[in-house]
C-alpha positions, -999 to +999 in steps of 0.1 A: -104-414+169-115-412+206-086-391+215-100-366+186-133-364+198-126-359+235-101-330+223-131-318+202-157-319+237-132-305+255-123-276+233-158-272+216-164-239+235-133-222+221-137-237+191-172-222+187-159-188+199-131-189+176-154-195+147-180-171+159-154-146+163-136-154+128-168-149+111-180-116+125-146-102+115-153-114+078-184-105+080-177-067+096-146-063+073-172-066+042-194-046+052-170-015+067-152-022+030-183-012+015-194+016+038-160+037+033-165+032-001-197+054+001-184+076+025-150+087+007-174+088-025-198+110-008-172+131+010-149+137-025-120+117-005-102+099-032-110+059-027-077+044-029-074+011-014-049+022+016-078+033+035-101+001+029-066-023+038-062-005+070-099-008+081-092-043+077-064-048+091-077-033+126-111-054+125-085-083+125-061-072+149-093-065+173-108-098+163-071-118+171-070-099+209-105-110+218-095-148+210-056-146+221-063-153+256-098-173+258-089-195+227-050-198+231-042-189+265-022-161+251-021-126+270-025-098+248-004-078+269+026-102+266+021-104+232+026-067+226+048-062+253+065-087+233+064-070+201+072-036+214+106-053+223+107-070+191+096-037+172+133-023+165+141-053+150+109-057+128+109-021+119+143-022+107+131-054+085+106-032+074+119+001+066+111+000+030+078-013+036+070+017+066+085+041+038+061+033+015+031+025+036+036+068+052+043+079+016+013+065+008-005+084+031+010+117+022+002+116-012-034+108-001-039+133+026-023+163+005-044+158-023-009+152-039-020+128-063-058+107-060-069+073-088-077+090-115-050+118-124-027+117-152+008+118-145+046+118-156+071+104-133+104+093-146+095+092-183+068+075-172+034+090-184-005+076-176-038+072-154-034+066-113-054+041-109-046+030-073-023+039-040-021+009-021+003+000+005+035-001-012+031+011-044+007+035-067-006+018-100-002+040-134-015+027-165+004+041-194-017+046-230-003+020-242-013-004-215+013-016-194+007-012-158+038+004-139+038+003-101+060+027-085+072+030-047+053+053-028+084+064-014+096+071-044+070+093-055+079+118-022+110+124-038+109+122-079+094+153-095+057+147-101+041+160-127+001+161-133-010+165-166-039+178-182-059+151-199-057+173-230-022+177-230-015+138-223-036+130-253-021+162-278-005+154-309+015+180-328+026+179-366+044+205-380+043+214-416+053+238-438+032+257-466+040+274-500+048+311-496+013+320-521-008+299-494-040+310-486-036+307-447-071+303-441-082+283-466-054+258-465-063+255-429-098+247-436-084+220-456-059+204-435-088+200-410-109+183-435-083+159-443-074+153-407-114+142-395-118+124-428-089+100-427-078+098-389-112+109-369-117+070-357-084+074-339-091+109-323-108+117-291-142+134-297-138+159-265-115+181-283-110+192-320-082+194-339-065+226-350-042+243-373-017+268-357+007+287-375+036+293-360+059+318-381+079+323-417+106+308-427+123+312-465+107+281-476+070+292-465+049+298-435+054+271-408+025+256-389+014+227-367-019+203-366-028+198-335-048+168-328-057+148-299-059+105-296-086+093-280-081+063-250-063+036-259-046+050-290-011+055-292+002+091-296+027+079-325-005+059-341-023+089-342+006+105-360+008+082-385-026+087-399-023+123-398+009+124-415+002+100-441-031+115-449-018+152-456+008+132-478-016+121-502-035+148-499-037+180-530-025+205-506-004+233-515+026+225-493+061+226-493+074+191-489+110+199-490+106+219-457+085+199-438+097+165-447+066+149-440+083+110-443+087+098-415+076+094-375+097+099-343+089+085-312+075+120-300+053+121-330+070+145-349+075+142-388+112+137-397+131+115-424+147+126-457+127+155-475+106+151-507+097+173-534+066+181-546+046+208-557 
């Protein structure tokens, strides 16, 4: 116990500076966290967490130099000197890490992509919701989170999406040949906000497009749109069922309004009805 408490009196200053020291850099790293926040919020700069990990990561590496030499005796010059030799080494190690970490920045710095945009990459389809160092976060409609190498992102084809079009839902359909177009229009979108409105996204209303003639009829799509959090095919579903059951005058042979593929378009044997 003595042999504790004389290495304690004898190392109390650098204790006391190492703690000082420790605390300021907590202490600074919270509040610089919070000030870029503001800043890239006031200056339109997206606010992906790169930026925020780096600021703290150079309030520590500052904080580690001041105490290297007083607390551990360390020179911060041999310790860099040191690394510098090391560096080949560590940055082959690395690489993949580097990679990401600089693709990261690109994507940030040429407004590329920023949290918030909708995406497809690789058959992959959601929201950004953050570019951190190694990876940007996508959450899909259905919920999963993807995270996809930055590095891979500089060299897949990216595509950003329209909310609108992420969220679009088209059902094609066929009508009777002695349709009133406009009328059977009217009605479609009646039976579309009656029976599937709780599943679609109240920015943007649904519509009925016709789209040509074929010998069976004239050929049409709804177009609807899911609201967050619903899946496309869900949204499908309700529409499809619903014009079903509904008194329409449509030709059911032709548009085969059974079943749902995984794009949300109506397939499955064909049914009668008139």
């Amino acid at each position: 116990m003595e042999h504790v408490l004389d290495w304690l009196k004898a190392n109390s200053g650098k204790i006391i500076l190492l703690t000082i020291v420790m605390v300021l850099a907590f202490v600074v790293t919270r509040l610089l966290s919070q000030g870029l926040r503001k800043v890239l919020e006031h200056n339109k700069i997206p606010q992906a967490s790169i930026f925020i990990n780096i600021a703290r990561v150079v309030v520590w590496v500052i904080a580690l130099t001041i105490v290297l030499h007083p607390v551990f005796g360390v020179s911060p010059a041999s310790l860099f000197t040191a690394l510098g030799i090391g560096g080949l080494a560590i940055s082959l190690g690395l690489k993949d890490s580097i990679a990401n970490t600089i693709g990261g920045f690109t994507l940030m710095f040429s407004h590329v992509i920023q949290p918030g945009d909708t995406v497809s990459i690789n058959s992959v389809t959601g929201v950004v919701q953050d570019i951190n160092w190694r990876q940007t976060v996508v959450r899909e409609r259905n919920g999963n989170i993807m995270m996809i190498p930055n590095s891979v992102l500089n060299t897949t084809a990216l595509e950003k999406l329209d909310p609108a079009n992420e969220c679009l839902v088209t059902i094609p359909f066929t009508a009777k040949p002695d349709v009133d177009t406009a009328k059977l229009a009217q009605d479609l979108l009646t039976t579309v906000n009656t029976h599937a409105r709780s599943l679609m996204n109240p920015k943007y209303k649904a519509v009925v497009r016709y789209t040509g003639f074929t010998s069976d009829g004239v050929s049409g799509n709804i177009v609807a749109y899911a609201k967050h959090g619903v899946a496309l095919t869900a949204l499908s579903d309700a529409i499809a069922r619903a014009v079903h059951s509904s008194k329409l005058n449509l030709n059911f042979t032709a548009s085969s309004l059974v079943g749902i593929d995984e794009s949300g378009a109506l397939t499955g044997k064909s049914t009668s009805r008139s």
